[in-house]
N, C-alpha and C positions, 0 to 999 in steps of 0.2 A: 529421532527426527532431525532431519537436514534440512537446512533452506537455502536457497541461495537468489540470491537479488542479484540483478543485471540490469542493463540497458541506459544507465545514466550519463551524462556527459554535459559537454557546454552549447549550451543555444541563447539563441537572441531572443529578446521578448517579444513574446507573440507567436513563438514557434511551438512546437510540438515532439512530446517525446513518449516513450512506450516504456516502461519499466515491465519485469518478466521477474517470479518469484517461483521458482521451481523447488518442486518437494522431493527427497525419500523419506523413505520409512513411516509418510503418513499420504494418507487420500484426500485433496481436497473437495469431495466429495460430500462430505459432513463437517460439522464444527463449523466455526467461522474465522474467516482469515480475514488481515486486518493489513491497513499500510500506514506506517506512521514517518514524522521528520522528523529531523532537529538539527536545526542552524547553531553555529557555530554561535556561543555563550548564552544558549534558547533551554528549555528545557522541549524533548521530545515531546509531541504534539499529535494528535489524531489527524489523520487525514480520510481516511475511507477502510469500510467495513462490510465484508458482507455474509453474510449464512448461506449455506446454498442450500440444507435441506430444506424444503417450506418457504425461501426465500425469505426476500429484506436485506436493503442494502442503505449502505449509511453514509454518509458524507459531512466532513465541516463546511462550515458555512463557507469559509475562503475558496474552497474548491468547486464549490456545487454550481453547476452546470459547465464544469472545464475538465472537470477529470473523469474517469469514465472507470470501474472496476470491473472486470470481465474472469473468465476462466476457460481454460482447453481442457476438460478431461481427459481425450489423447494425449497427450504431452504434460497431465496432471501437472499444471503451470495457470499459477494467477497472473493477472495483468493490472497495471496500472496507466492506463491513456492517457495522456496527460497533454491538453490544447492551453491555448491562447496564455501560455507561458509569464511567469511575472518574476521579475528580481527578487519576490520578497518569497517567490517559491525554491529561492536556492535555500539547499539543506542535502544532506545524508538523509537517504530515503530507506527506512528497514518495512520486512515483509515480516507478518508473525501470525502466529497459530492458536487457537485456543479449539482443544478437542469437545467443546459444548458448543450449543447453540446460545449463542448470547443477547439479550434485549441490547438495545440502541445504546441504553447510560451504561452498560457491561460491557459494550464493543469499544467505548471511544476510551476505554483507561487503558493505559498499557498492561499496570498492572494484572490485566484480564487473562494474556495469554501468554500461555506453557512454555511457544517456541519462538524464538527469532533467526532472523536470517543477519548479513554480516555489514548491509548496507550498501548503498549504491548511491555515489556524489551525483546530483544535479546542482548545475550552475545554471543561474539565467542573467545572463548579460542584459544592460538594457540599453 
């Protein structure tokens, strides 16, 4: 299994960006894929989580009602929306996999899941 993260760059606070975590060799169709950060001298942090069989989708508190996790089946590509943009959301953003369905306190530990993708810089200027 491949992941690959995309879509990060530099924006001004209050703006808006899309991160995109593209799969092979797994569907995410099943399991739960997860987006986590980590700023620079931070340890890795949960950001958003979601199952798609059965649903349930999961957020930290810092993010919830800013960032948005979505999926394209066609293009078996997760998303991460990500609005009203904050400084303290600058971080390396990775995209990762766990082939289970995982409860809420399973989804936000990294240790949870099997795969990672290689990271994508967000800066937010303020």
């Amino acid at each position: 299994v491949q992941l690959q993260a995309s879509g990060g760059g530099l924006v001004q606070a209050g703006g808006s960006l899309r991160l995109s975590c593209a799969a092979s060799g797994h569907t995410f169709s099943y399991g739960t894929t997860g987006w986590f950060r980590q700023a620079p001298g931070k340890e890795r942090e949960f950001v958003s989580a979601t199952r798609w069989a059965g649903g349930g989708t999961f957020y930290a508190g810092t993010v919830k009602g800013r960032f948005t996790i979505s999926r394209d089946d066609a293009k078996n590509t997760v998303y991460l929306q990500m609005n009203n943009l904050k400084p303290e959301d600058t971080a390396v953003y990775y995209c990762a996999v766990s082939r289970r369905r995982e409860i809420a306190s399973q989804a936000s530990m990294a240790g949870t899941y099997d795969y990672w993708g290689q990271g994508t810089q967000v800066t937010v200027s303020s």
